[in-house]
N, CA, C and O of each residue as an XYZ file, in Angstrom:
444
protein
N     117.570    131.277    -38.460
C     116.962    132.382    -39.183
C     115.992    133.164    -38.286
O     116.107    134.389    -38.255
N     115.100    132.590    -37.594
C     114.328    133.482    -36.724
C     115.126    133.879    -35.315
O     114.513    134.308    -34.337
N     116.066    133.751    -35.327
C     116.195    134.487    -33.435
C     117.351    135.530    -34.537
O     117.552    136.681    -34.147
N     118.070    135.050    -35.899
C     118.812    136.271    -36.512
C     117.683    137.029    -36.921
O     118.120    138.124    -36.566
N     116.618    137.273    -37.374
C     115.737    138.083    -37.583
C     114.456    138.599    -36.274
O     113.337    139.093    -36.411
N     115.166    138.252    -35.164
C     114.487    138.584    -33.991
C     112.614    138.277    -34.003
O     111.705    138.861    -33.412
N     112.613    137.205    -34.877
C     110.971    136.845    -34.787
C     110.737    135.641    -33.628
O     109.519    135.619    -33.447
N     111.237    134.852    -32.954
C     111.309    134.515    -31.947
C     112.073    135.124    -30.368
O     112.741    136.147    -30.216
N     111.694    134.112    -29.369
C     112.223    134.626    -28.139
C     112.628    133.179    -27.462
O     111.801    132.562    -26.790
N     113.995    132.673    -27.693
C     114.327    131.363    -27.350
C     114.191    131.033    -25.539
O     114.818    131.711    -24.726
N     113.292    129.918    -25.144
C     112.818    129.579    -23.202
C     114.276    129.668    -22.501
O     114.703    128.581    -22.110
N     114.853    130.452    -22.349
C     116.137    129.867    -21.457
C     116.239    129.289    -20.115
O     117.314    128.946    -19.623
N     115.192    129.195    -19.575
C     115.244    128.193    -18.522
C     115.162    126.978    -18.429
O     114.468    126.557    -17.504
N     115.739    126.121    -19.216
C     116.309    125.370    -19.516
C     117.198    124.556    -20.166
O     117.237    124.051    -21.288
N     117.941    124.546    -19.143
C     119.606    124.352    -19.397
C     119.704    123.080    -19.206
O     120.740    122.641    -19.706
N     118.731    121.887    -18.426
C     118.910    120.840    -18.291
C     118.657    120.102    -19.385
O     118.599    118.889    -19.188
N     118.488    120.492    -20.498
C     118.371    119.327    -21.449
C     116.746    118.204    -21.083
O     116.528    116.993    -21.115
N     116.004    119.308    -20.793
C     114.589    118.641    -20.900
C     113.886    118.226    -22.120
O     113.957    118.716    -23.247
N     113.030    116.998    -21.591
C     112.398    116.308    -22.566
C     110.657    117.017    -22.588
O     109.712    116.743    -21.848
N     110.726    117.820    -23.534
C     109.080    118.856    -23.757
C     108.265    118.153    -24.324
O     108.100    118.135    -25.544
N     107.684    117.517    -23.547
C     106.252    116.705    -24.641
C     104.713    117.235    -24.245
O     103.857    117.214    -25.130
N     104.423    117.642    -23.098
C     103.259    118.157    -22.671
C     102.929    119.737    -22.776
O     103.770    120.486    -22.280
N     101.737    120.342    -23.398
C     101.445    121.464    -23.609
C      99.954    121.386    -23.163
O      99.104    120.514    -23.343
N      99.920    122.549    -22.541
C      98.454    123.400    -22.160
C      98.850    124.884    -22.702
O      99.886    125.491    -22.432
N      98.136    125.176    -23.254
C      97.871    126.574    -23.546
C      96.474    127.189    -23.127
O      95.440    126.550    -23.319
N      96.470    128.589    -22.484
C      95.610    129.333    -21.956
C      96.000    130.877    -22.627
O      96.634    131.743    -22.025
N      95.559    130.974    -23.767
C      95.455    132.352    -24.544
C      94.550    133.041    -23.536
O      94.863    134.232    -23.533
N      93.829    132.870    -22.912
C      92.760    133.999    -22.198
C      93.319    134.568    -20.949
O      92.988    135.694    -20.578
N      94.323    133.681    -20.150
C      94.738    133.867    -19.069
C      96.508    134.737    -19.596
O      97.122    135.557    -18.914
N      96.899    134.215    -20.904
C      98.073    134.761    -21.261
C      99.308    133.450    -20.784
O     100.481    133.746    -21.010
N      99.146    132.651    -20.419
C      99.790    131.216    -20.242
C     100.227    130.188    -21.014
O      99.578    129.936    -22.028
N     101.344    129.434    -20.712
C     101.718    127.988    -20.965
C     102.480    127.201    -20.438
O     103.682    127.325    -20.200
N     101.655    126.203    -20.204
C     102.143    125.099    -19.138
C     102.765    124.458    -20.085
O     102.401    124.381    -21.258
N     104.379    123.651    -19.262
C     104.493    122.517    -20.391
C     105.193    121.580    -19.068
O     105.785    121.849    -18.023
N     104.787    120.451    -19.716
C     105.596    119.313    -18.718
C     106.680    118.477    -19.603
O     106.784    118.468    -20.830
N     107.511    117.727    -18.568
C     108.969    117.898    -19.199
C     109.025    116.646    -18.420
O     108.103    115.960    -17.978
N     110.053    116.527    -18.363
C     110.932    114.965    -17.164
C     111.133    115.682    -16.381
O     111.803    116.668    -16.686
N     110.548    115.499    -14.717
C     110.581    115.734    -13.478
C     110.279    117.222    -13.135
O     110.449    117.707    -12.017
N     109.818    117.882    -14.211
C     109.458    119.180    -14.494
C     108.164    119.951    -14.952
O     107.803    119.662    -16.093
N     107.362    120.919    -14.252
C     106.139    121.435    -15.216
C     106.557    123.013    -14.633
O     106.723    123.469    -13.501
N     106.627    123.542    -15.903
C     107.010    124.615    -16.339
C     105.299    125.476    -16.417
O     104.275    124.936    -16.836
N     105.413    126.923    -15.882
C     104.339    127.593    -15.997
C     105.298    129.253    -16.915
O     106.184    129.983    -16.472
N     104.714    129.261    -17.991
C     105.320    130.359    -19.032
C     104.217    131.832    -19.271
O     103.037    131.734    -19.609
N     104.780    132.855    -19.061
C     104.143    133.598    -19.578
C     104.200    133.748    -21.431
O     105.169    133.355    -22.081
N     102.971    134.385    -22.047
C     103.084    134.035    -23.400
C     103.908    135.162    -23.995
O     104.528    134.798    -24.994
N     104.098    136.534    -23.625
C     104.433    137.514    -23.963
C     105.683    137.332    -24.156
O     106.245    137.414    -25.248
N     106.245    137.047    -22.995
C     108.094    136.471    -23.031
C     107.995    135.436    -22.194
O     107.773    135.624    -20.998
N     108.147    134.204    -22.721
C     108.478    132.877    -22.403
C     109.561    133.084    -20.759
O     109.318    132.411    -19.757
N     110.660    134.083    -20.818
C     111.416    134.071    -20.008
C     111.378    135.152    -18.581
O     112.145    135.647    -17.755
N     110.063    135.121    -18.911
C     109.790    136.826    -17.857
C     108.822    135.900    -16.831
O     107.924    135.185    -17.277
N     109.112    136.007    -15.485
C     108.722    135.203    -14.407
C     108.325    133.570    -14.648
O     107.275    132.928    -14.609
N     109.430    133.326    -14.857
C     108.971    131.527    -15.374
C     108.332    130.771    -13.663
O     108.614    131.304    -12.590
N     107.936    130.182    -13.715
C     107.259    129.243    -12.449
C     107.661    127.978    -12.926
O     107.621    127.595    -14.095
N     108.235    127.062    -11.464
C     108.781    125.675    -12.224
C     108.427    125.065    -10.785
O     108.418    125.516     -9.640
N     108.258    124.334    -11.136
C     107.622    123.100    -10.405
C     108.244    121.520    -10.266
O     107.630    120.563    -10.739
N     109.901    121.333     -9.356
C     110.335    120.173     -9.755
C     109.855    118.925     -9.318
O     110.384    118.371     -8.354
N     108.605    118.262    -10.119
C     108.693    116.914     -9.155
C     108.890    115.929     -9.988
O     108.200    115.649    -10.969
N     110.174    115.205     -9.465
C     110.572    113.754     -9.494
C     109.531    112.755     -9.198
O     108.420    113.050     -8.757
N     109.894    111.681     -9.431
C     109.561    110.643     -9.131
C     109.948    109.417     -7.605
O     110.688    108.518     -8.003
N     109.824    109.366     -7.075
C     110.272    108.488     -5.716
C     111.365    108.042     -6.006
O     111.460    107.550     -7.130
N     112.666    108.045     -5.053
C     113.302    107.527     -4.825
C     113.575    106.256     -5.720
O     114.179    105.893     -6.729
N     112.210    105.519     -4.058
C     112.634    104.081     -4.231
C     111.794    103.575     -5.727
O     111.905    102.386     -6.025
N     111.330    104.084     -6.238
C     110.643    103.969     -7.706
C     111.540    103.808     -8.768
O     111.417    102.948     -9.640
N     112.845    105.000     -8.667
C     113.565    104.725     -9.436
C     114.263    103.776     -9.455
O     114.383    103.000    -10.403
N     114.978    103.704     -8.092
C     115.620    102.365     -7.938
C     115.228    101.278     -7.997
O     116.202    100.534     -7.884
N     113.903    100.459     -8.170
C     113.062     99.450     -8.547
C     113.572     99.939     -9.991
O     114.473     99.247    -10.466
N     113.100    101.099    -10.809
C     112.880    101.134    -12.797
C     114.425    100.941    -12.968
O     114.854    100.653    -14.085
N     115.085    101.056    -12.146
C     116.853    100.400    -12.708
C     117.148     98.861    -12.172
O     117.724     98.041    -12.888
N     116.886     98.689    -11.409
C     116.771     97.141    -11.391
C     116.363     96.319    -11.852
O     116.908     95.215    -11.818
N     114.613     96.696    -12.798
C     114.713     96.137    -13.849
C     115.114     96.595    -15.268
O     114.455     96.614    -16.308
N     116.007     96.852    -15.085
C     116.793     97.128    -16.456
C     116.431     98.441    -16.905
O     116.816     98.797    -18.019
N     116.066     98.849    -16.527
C     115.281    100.177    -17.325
C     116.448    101.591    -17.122
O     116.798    101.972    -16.005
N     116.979    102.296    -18.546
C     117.527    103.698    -18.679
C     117.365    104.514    -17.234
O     116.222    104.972    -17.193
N     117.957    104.779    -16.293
C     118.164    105.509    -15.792
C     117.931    107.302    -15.908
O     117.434    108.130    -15.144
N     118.436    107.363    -16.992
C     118.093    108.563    -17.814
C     117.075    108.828    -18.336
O     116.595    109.947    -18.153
N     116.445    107.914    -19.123
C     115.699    108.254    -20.227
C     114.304    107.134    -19.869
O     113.262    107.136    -20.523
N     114.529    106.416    -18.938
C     113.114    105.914    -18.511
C     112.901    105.933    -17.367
O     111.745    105.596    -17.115
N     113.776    106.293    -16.114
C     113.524    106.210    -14.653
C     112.951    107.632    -14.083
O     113.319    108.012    -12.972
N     112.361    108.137    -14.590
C     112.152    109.365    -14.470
C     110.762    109.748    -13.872
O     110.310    108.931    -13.070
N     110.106    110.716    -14.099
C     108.956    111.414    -14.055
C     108.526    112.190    -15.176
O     108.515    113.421    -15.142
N     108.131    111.443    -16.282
C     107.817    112.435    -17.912
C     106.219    112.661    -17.478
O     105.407    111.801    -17.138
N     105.999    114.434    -17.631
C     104.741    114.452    -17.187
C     103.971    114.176    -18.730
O     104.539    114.194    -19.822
N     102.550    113.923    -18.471
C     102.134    113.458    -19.970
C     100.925    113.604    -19.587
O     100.258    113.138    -20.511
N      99.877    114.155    -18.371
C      98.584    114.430    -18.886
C      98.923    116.249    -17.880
O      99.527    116.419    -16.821
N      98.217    117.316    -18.816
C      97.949    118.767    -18.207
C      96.588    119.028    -18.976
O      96.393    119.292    -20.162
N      95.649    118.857    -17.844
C      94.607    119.160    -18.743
C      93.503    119.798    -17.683
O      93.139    119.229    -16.654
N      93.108    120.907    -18.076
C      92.409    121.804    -16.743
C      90.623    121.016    -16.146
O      89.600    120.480    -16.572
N      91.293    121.471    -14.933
C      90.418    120.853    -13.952
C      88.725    121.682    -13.869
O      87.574    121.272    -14.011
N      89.415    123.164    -13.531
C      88.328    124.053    -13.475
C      89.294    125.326    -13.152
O      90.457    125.032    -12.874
N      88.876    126.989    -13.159
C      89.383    127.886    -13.174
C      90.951    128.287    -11.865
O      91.665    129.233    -11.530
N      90.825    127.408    -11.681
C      92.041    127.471    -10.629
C      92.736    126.266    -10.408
O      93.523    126.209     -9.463
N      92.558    125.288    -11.149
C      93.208    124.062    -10.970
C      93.356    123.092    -12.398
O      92.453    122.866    -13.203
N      94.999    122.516    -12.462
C      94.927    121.703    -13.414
C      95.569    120.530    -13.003
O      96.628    120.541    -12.376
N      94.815    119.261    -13.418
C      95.202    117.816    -13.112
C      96.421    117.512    -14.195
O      96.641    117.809    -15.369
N      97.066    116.785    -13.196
C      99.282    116.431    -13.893
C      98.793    115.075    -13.891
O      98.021    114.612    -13.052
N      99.137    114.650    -14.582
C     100.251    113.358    -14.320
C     101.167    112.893    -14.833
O     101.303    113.100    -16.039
N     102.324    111.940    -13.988
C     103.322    111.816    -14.396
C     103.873    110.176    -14.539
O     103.397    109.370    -13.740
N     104.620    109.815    -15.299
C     105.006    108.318    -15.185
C     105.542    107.829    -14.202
O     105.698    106.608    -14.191
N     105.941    108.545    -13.194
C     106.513    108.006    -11.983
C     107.664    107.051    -11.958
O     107.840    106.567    -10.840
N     108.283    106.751    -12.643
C     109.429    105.882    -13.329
C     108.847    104.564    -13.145
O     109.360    103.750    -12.377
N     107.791    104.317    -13.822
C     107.054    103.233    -14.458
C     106.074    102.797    -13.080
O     105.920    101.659    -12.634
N     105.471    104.083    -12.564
C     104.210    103.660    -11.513
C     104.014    105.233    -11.114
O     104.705    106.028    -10.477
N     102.545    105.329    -11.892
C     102.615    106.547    -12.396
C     101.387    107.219    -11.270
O     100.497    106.614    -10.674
N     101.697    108.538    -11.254
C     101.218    109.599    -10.306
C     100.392    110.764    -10.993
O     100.528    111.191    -12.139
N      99.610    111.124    -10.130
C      98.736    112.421    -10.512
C      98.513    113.437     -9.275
O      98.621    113.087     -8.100
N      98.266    114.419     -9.597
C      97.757    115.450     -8.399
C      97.207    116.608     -9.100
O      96.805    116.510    -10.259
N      97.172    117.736     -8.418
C      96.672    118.729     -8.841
C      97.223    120.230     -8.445
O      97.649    120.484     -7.319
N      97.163    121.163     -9.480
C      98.106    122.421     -9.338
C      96.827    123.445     -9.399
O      95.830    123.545    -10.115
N      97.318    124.087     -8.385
C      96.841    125.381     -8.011
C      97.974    126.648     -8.815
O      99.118    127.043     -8.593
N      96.579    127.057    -10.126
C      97.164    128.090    -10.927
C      97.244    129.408    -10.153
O      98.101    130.203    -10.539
N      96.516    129.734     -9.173
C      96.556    131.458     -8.315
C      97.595    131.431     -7.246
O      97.800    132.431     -6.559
C-alpha cells in the first residue's frame, strides 16, 4: 500500500539479503547509519538511495573458520553483525561488530 500510494521510498542497495538491526539517526546532519552483517550503511534521509556510502567489513578470515568448526551457521552466525553505532563526538562514530563470535570495534570518520 505505501510504495502503491508513493508514501515511501524503498533502500535499494540492498540486494544481498541483509540482516538490519543497528540504527543511528542524525536528523540535524540529515543522516542514517545502519549496520547489517558485514555491512554499515551511511543513508541520506531525503532519499535513502541518493549517494548511499557502504562500508564492507567482514569479519577475519581465520575467525570464521574457527565459528564453523565449532559448529556454528556459516551464514547466519559466522559473520560480522554490527550491533553497537553510537556517536563518539562530531566527526566520529564508535562500531562494533561480532566478529564471528570474537568481537571488534573501531571508529568511523563521518567527513
Amino acid at each position: 500500500d505505501l510504495l502503491l500510494s508513493n508514501s515511501c521510498i524503498p533502500f535499494l542497495g540492498s540486494t544481498e539479503g541483509l540482516d538490519f538491526r543497528t540504527l543511528l539517526l542524525d536528523e540535524e546532519r540529515g543522516w542514517l547509519l545502519v549496520g547489517t552483517k558485514d555491512h554499515i550503511f551511511l543513508l541520506n534521509l531525503v532519499d535513502v538511495n541518493k549517494n548511499v556510502k557502504k562500508i564492507y567489513w567482514p569479519a577475519a578470515k581465520e575467525k570464521v573458520e574457527l565459528c564453523k568448526l565449532a559448529g556454528k551457521d556459516a551464514q547466519t552466525e559466522c559473520a560480522n553483525f554490527i550491533r553497537v553505532l553510537q556517536p563518539y563526538n562530531r566527526t566520529h562514530v564508535y562500531v562494533c561488530g561480532t566478529g564471528a563470535f570474537h568481537p571488534l570495534c573501531g571508529y568511523i570518520e563521518l567527513g
